[in-house]
C-alpha positions as CSV (number, residue, x, y, z in Angstrom):
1,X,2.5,-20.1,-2.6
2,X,3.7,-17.1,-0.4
3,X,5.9,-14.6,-2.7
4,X,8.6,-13.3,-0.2
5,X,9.9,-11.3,-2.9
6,X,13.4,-9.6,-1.3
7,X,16.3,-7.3,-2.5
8,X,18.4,-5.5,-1.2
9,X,18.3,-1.4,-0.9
10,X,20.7,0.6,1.2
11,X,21.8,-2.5,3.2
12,X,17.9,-3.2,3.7
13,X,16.1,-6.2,2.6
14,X,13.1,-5.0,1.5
15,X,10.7,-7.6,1.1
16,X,7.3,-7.5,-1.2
17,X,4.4,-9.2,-2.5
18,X,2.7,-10.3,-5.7
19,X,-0.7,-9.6,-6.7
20,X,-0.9,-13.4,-7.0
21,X,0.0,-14.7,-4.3
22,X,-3.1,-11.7,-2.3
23,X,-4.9,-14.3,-4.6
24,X,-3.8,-17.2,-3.4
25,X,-3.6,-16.3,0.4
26,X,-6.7,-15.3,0.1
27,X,-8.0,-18.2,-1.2
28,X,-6.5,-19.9,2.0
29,X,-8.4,-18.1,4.3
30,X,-11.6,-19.3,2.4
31,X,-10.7,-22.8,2.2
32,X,-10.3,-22.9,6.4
33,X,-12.9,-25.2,7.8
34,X,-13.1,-23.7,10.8
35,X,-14.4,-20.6,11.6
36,X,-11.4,-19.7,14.1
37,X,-8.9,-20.5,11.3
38,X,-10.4,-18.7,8.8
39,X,-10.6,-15.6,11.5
40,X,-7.0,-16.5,12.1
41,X,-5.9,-16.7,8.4
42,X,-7.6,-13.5,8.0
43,X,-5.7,-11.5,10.5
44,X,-2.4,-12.6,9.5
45,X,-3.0,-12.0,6.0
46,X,-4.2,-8.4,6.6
47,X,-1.1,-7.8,8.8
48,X,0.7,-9.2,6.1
49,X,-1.0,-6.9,3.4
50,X,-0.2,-3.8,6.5
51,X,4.0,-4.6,6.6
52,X,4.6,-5.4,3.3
53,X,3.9,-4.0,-0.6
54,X,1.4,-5.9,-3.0
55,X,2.6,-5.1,-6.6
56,X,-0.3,-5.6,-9.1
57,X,-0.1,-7.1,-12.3
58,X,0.8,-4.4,-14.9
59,X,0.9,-4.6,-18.8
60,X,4.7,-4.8,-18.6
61,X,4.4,-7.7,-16.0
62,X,1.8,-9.4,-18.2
63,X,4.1,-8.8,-21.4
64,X,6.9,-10.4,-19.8
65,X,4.9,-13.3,-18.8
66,X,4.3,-13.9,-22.1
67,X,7.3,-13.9,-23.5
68,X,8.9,-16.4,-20.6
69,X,5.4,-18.7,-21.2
70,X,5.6,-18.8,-24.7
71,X,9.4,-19.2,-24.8
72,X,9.4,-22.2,-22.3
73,X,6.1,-23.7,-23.9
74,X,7.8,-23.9,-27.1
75,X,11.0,-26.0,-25.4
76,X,8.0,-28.3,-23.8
77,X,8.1,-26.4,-20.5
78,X,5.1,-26.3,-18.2
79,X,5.0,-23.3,-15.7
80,X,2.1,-23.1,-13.5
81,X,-0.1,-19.7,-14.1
82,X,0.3,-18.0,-10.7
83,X,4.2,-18.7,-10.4
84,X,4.8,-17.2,-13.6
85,X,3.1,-14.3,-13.2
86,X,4.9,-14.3,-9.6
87,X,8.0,-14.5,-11.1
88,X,7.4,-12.7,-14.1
89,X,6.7,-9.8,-10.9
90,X,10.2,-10.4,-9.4
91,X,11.9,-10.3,-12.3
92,X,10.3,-7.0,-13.8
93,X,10.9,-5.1,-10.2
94,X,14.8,-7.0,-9.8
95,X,13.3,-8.4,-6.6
96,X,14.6,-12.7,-5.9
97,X,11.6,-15.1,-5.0
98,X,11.9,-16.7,-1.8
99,X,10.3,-19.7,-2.0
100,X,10.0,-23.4,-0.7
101,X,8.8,-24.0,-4.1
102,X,12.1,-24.2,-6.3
103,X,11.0,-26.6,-8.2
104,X,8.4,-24.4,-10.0
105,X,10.6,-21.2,-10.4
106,X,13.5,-22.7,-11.4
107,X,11.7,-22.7,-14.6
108,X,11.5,-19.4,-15.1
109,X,15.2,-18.2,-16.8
110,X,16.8,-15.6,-15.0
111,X,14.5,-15.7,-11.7
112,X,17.2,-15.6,-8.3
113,X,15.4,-18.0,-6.1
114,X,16.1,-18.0,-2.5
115,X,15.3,-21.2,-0.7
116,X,13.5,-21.1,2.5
């Protein structure tokens, strides 16, 4: 899932990245059959990596996480591991997800989703 992460700052929209979703564009490159897609995976994801920030997973991310997993496990609700931590990202930095996956992060209370 691609994390277009976006807010805005001085009339900007500053756009961002999380660590998850490096993991899981990188695991599209490696899943390319071809060797010209994978080459061409490759260089869009390192221009990405070039235009736009990656914010790692920090203790304070992961604590969050936590908390929203636990929460929404106890009311019976099922949030796959790398949009949580994707959102958990968004909502630590006050950035929205922009995503064509609302279904997933509309579990995550509180989370802005922009639909793309």
């Amino acid at each position: 899932m691609f994390w277009n992460a976006c807010k805005t700052v001085c009339g900007r929209t500053v756009a961002a990245l999380s660590a998850a979703t490096a993991v899981e564009l990188t695991h599209g490159i490696y899943r390319a059959k071809a060797d010209a897609d994978r080459l061409r995976r490759q260089n869009f994801v390192e221009e990405l990596y070039q235009a736009v920030a990656v914010y790692p997973l920090t203790l304070e991310v992961a604590r969050l996480a936590g908390r929203i997993h636990g929460e929404q496990m106890g009311r019976g609700v099922r949030i796959d591991f790398p949009d949580l931590i994707i959102g958990a990202t968004a909502l630590y930095l006050g950035f929205d997800v922009a995503t064509l996956n609302v279904k997933h992060f509309r579990l995550i209370p509180g989370l802005k989703i922009v639909t793309l």
